[in-house]
C-alpha positions as CSV (number, residue, x, y, z in Angstrom):
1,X,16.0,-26.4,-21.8
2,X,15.6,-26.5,-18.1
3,X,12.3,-27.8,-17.7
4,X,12.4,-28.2,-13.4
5,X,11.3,-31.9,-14.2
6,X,13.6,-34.1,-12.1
7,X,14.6,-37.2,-14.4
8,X,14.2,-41.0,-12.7
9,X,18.0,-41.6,-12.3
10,X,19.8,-41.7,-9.2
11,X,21.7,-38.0,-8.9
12,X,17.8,-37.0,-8.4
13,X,16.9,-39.7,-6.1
14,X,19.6,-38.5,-4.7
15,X,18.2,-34.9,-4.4
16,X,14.9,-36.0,-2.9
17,X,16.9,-37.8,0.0
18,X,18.6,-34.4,0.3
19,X,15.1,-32.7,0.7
20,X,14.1,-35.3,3.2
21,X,17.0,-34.8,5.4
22,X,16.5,-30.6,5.1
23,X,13.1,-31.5,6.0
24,X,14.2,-33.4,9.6
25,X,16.4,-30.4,10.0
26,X,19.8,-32.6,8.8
27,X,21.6,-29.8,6.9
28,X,25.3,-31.1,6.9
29,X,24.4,-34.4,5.5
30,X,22.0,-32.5,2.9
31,X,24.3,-30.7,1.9
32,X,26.5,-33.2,1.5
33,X,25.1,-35.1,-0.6
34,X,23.8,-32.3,-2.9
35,X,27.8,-31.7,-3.5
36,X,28.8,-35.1,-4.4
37,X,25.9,-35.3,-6.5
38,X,27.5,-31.8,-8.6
39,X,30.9,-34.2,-9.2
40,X,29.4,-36.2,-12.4
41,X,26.0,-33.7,-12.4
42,X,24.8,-32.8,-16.2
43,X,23.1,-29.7,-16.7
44,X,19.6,-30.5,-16.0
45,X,20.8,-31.7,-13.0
46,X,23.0,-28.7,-12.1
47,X,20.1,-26.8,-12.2
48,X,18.4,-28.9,-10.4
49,X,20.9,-28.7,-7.7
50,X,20.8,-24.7,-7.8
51,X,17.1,-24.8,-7.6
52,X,17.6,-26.5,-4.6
53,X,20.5,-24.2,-2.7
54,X,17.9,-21.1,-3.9
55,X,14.7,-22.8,-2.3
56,X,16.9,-23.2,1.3
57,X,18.6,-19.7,1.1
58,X,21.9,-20.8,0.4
59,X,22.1,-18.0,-2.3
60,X,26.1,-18.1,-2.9
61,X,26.1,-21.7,-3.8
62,X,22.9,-21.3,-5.9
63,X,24.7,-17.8,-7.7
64,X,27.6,-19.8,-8.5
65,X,26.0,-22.7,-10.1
66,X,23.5,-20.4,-12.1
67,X,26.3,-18.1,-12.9
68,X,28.1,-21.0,-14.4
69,X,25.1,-22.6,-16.5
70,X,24.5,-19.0,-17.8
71,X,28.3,-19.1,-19.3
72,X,26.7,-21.9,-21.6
73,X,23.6,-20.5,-22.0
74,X,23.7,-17.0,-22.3
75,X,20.3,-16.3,-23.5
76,X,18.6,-18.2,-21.4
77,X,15.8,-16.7,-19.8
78,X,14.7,-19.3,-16.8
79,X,18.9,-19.1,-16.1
80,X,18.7,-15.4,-16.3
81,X,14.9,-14.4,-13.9
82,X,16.5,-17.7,-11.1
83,X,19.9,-15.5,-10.5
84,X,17.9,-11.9,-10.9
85,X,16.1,-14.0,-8.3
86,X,19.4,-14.2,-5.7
87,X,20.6,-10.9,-6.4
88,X,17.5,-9.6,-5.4
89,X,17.5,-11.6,-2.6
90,X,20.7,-10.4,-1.8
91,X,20.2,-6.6,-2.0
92,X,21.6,-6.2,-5.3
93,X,19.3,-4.9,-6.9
94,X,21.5,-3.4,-9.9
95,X,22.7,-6.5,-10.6
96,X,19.5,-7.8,-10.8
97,X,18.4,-5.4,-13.6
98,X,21.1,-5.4,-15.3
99,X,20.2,-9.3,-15.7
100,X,16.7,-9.1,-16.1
101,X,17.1,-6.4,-19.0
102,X,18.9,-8.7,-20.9
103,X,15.7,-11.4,-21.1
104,X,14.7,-11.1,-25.3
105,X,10.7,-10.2,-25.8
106,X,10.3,-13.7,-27.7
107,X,11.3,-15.8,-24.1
108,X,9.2,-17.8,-22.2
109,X,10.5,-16.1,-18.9
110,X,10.5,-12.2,-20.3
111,X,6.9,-11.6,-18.4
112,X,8.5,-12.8,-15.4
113,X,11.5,-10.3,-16.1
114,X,9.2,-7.6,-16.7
115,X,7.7,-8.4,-13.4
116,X,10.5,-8.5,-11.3
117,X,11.7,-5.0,-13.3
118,X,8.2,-3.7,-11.9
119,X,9.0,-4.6,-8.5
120,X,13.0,-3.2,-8.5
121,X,12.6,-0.2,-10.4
122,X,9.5,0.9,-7.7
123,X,11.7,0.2,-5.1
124,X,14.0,2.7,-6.4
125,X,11.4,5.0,-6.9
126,X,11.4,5.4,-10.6
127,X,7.4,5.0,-11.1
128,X,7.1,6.1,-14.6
129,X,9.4,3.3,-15.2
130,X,7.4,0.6,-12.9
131,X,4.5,1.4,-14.6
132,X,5.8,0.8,-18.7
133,X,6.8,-2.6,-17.5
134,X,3.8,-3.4,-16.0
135,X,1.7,-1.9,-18.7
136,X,4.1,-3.9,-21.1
137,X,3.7,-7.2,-19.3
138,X,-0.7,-6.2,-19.3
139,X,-0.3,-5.7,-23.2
140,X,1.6,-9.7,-23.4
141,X,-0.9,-11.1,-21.4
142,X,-3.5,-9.4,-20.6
143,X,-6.0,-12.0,-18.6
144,X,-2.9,-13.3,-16.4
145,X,-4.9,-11.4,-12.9
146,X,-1.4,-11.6,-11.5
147,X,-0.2,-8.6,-13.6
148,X,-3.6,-6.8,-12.9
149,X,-2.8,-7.4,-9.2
150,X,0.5,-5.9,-9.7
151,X,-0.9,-3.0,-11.5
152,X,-3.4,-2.5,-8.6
153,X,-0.5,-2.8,-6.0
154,X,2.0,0.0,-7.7
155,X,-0.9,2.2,-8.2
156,X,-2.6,2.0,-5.0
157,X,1.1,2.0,-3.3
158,X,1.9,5.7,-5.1
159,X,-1.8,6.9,-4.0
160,X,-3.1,6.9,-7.6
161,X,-6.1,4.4,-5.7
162,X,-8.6,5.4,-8.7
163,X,-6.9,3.9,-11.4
164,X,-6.4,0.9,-9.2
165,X,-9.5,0.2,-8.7
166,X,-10.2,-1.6,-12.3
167,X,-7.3,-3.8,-12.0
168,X,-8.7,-5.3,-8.4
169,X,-12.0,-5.7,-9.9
170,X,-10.4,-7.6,-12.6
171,X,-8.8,-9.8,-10.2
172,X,-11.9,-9.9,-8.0
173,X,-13.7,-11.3,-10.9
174,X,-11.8,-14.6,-10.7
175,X,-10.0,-14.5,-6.9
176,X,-11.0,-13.2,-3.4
177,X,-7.3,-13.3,-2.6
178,X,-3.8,-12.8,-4.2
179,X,-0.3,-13.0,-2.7
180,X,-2.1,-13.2,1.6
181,X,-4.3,-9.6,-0.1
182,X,-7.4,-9.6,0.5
183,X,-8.9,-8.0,-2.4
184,X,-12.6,-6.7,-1.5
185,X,-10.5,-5.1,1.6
186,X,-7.8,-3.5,-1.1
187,X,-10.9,-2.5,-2.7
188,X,-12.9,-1.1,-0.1
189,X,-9.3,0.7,0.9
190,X,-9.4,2.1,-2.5
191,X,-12.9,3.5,-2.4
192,X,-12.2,4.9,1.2
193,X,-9.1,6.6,0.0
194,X,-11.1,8.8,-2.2
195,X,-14.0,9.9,-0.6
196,X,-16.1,7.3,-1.5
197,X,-17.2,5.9,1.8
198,X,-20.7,4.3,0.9
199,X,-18.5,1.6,-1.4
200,X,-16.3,0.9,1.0
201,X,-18.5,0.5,3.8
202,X,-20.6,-1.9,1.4
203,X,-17.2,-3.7,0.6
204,X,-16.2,-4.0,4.3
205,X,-20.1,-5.2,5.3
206,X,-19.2,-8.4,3.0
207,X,-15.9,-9.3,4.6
208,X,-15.7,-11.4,7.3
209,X,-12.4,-10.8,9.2
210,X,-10.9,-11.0,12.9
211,X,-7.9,-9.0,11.8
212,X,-7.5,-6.0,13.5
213,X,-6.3,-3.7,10.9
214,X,-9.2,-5.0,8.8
215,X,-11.7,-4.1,11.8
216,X,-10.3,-0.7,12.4
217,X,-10.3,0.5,9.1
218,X,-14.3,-1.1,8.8
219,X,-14.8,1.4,11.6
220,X,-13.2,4.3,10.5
221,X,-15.4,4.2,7.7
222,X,-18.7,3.4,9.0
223,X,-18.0,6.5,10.7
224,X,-17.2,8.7,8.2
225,X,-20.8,7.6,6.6
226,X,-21.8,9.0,9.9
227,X,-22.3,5.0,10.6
228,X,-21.8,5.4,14.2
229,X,-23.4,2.0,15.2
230,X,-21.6,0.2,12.5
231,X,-18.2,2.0,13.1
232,X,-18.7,1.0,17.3
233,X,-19.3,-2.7,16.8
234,X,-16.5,-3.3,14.1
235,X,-14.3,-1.1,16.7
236,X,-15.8,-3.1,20.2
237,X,-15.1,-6.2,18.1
238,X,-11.3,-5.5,17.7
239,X,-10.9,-4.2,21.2
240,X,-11.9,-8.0,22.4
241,X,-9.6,-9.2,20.4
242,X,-6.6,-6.7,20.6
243,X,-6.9,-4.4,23.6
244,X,-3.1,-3.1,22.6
245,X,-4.3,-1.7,19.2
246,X,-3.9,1.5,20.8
247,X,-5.0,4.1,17.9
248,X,-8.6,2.4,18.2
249,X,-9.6,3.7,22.0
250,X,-10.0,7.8,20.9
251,X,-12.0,6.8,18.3
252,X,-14.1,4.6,19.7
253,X,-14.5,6.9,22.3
254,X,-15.4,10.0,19.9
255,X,-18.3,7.4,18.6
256,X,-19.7,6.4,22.0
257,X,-19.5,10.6,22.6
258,X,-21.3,11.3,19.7
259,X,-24.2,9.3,20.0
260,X,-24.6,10.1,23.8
261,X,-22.9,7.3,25.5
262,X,-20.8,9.2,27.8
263,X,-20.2,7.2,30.8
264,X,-19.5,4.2,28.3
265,X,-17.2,6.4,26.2
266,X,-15.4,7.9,29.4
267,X,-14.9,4.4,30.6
268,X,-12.9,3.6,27.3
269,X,-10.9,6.9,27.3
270,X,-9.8,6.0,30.5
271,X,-9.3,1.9,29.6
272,X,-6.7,3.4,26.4
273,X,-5.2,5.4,29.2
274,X,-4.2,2.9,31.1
275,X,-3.1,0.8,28.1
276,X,-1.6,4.0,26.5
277,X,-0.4,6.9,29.0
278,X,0.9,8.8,26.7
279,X,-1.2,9.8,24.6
280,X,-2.3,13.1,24.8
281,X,-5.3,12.9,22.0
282,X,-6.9,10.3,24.8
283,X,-6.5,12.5,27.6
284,X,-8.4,15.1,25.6
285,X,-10.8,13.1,24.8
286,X,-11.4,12.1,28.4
287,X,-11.2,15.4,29.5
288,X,-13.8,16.5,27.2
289,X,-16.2,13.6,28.5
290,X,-15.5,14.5,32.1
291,X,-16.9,18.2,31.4
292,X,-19.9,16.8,29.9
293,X,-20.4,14.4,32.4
294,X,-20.2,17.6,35.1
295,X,-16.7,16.1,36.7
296,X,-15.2,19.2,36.4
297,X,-11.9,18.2,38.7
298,X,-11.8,15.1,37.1
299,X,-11.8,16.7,33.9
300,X,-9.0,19.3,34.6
301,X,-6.8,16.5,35.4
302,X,-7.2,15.2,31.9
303,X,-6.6,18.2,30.4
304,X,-3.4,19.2,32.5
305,X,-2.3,15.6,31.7
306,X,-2.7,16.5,27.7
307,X,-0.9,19.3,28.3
308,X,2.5,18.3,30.1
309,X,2.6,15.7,27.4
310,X,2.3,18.3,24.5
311,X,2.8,22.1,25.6
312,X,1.8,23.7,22.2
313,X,-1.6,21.0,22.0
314,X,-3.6,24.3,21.2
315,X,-7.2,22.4,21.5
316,X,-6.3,21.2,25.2
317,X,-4.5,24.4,26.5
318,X,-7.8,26.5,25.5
319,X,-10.1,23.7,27.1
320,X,-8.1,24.1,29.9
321,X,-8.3,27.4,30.4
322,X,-12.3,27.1,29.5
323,X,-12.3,25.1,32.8
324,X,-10.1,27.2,34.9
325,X,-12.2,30.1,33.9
326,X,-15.7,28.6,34.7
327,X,-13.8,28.3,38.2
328,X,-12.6,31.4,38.8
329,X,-9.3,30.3,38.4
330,X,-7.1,33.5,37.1
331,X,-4.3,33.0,38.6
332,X,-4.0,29.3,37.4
333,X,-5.1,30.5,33.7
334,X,-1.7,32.8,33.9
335,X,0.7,30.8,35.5
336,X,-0.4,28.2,32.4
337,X,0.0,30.3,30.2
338,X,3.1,31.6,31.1
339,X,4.6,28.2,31.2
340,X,3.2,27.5,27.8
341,X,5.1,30.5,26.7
342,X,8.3,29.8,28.3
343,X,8.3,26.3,26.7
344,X,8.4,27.9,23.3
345,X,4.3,27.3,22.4
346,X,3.2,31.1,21.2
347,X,-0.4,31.6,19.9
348,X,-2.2,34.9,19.5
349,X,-4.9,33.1,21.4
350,X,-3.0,32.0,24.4
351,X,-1.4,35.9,24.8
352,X,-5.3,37.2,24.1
353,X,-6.3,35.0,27.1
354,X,-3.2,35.7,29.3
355,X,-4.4,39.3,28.8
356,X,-7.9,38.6,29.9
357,X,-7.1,36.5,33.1
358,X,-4.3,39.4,34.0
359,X,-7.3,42.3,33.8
360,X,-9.4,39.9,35.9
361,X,-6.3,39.9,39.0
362,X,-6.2,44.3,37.5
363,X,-2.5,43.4,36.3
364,X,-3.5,46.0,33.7
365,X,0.0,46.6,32.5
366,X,0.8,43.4,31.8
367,X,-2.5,42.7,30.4
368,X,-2.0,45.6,27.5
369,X,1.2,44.0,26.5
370,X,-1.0,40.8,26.1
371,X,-3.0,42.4,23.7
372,X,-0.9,44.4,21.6
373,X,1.1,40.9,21.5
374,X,-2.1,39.3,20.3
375,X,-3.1,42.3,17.9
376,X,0.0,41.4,15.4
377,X,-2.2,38.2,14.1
378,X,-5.8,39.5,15.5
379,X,-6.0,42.3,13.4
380,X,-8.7,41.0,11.7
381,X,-10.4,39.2,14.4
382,X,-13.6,41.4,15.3
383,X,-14.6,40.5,18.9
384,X,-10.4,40.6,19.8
385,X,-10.6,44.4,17.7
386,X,-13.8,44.9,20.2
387,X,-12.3,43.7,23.5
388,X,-9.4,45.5,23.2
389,X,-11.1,48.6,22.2
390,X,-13.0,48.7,25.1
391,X,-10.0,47.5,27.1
392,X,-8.2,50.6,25.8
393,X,-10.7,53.0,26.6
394,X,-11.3,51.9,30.2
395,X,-7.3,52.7,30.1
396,X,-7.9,56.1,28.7
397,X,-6.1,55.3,25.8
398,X,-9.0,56.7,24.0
399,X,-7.2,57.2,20.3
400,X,-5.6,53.9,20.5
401,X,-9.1,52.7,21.3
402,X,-10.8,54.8,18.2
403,X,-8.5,53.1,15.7
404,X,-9.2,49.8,16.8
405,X,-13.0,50.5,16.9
406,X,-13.1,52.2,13.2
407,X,-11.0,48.8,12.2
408,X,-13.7,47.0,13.8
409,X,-16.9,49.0,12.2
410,X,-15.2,48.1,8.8
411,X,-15.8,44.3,9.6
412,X,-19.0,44.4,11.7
413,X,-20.8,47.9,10.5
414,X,-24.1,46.8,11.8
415,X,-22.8,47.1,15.3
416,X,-25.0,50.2,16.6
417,X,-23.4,49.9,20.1
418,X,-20.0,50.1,19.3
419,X,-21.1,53.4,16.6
420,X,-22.6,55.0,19.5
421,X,-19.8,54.4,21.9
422,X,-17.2,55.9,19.0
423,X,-20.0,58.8,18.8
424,X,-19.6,59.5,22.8
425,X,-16.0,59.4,22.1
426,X,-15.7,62.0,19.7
427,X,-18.2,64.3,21.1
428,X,-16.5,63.5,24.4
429,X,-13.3,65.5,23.5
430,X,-11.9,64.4,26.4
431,X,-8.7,62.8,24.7
């Protein structure tokens, strides 16, 4: 009954003067209007008028004058999906299926309810649900690409990107975009999402795009198909047009390092720096450069900077101490160490090391604490089981040392030196 064709008589001529004046930002004398107009208005042109408050966000008014209509017209669809529409607009979600659940299969509007049940019953995170009234609204129409695109969101949206992929190629097929998506970029997100890099680096070679999200995620998957040339243009690219994107600068860094650019990759560590200082991933990443680029102070300063922001980052802590011990540097590798500990970071490694920097300054008894710390999760560890057998020996703690060594023999019996050391043991006697 409601067609949303506005009749040639004055109450709509009325309407369009209404628009005109929402239009030139004249609200009060819009609105004004519109209710004078409601005093003599017949249905068609109550609806007309509720159409109007929806399409300017003035929800209550429009709620009121569909709620009234649907008194009337209780099984009318359009009525029904146009307040679902407020209600959903207005966080009412229940409301709004409570309403939409009441459109009959044989409506015009029921795909459009089925739609909108897609959409409120995802939200509340009852998928199976989501997915029957999509499914249902596929079976009713099934070349309508908006459902297919709907399809492809919920699936791709609960990381079930497989099956979406058939419903964006669907829509593909007639439309390279739907609802602002780009749909060979949904595509290409799809493909990336499982593994399958080589399509979604073809996808992403056909779409031309200055959006940085678009760019970064072009990279990301060059470089996963060990595109490393690919994956630094696309990343270069969005660096010229957003320097802020901040998650960019380690990876584009990790790419220049890879292929040998280092002082180029060093300079953009240190550019994200400066744009990001705290992020520890780029400091390690910097710090890593520096040491291949011989800057060894330059380096530590990276690394020491990674680890005041994060005390437990395991990967720079260990680098760290790699640099301190290539300087001599014990009693820097302890008092690290130490302050790791006190922080709360423990690590088998980090007590394994603190016991090998505490032998190098002959702090032997704190050293042997070290290592029976570390031994808890070493056990298993051969060259730990080795070190600190010979470690206990050198202490005379020659049958502690023999039951670490047979432990060791069981995972490395080809090990002739440690046999014959064992043998001298034994036929030592001297313990």
């Amino acid at each position: 009954m409601f067609s949303n064709q506005r009749e040639e008589v004055l109450s709509m001529n009325n309407l369009e003067k209404a628009l005109q004046h929402m239009e030139k930002g004249e609200a009060d004398k819009a609105l004004a209007l519109v209710e004078s107009m409601l005093v003599k208005a017949t249905d068609d042109e109550t609806f007309e008028i509720a159409d109007f408050y929806l399409s300017w966000g003035y929800y209550d008014e429009a709620a009121t004058l569909f709620e009234k209509l649907l008194k009337d017209y209780e099984a009318e669809g359009q009525l029904i999906v146009k307040l679902a529409e407020i209600y959903i607009e207005l966080e009412e979600d229940e409301r709004a299926v409570q309403l939409l659940n009441q459109v009959q299969r044989d409506d015009d509007f029921y795909l459009d309810a089925l739609l909108y049940l897609g959409d409120l019953y995802q939200t509340q995170g009852l998928f199976e649900v989501t997915e029957e009234k999509l499914l249902e609204a596929k079976e009713l129409a099934p070349e309508e690409i908006v459902i297919d695109f709907a399809l492809g969101e919920f699936l791709f949206s609960i990381g079930q990107a497989a099956r979406a992929i058939p419903f964006y190629e669907k829509v593909a097929e007639q439309s390279s975009e739907l609802n602002g998506v780009n749909i060979e970029e949904r595509l290409a997100e799809c493909h990336a999402s499982i593994g399958h890099y080589e399509s979604a680096l073809h996808l992403y070679d056909h779409i031309e795009s200055d959006d940085p999200d678009t760019l970064f995620k072009h990279g990301f998957t060059a470089f996963q198909q060990h595109e490393n040339q690919s994956a630094i243009h696309a990343w270069k690219r969005l660096i010229d047009i957003d320097p802020y994107y901040y998650t960019v600068y380690p990876e584009l860094a990790s790419a220049l390092n890879e292929t040998g650019q280092l002082q180029e990759a060093y300079e953009v560590a240190r550019k994200g720096i400066s744009y990001d200082e705290f992020n520890k991933e780029l400091f390690f990443i910097a710090g890593q450069i520096a040491m291949k680029l011989g800057n060894t102070t330059e380096a530590m300063e990276h690394m020491q900077q990674a680890v005041t922001l994060d005390h437990d980052y395991k990967e720079a802590v260990l680098a760290l101490v790699e640099l301190y011990k290539q300087q001599g540097m014990d009693e820097q590798i302890i008092d690290l160490l130490q302050t790791i500990k006190e922080n709360g970071a423990n690590d088998a490694l980090y007590d394994w090391e603190l016991g090998k920097a505490n032998i190098e300054t002959e702090q032997f008894k704190a050293a042997l604490k070290n290592y029976q710390d570390a031994y808890v999760f070493l056990e298993d560890d051969s060259e730990f089981l080795k070190e600190y057998g010979f470690f206990l020996s050198e202490e005379g703690l020659f049958t502690e040392a023999l039951d670490l060594f047979t432990a060791y023999l069981k995972l490395e019996p080809l090990d002739h030196e440690v046999q014959e050391f064992v043998e001298r043991l034994n036929d030592s006697n001297s313990f």
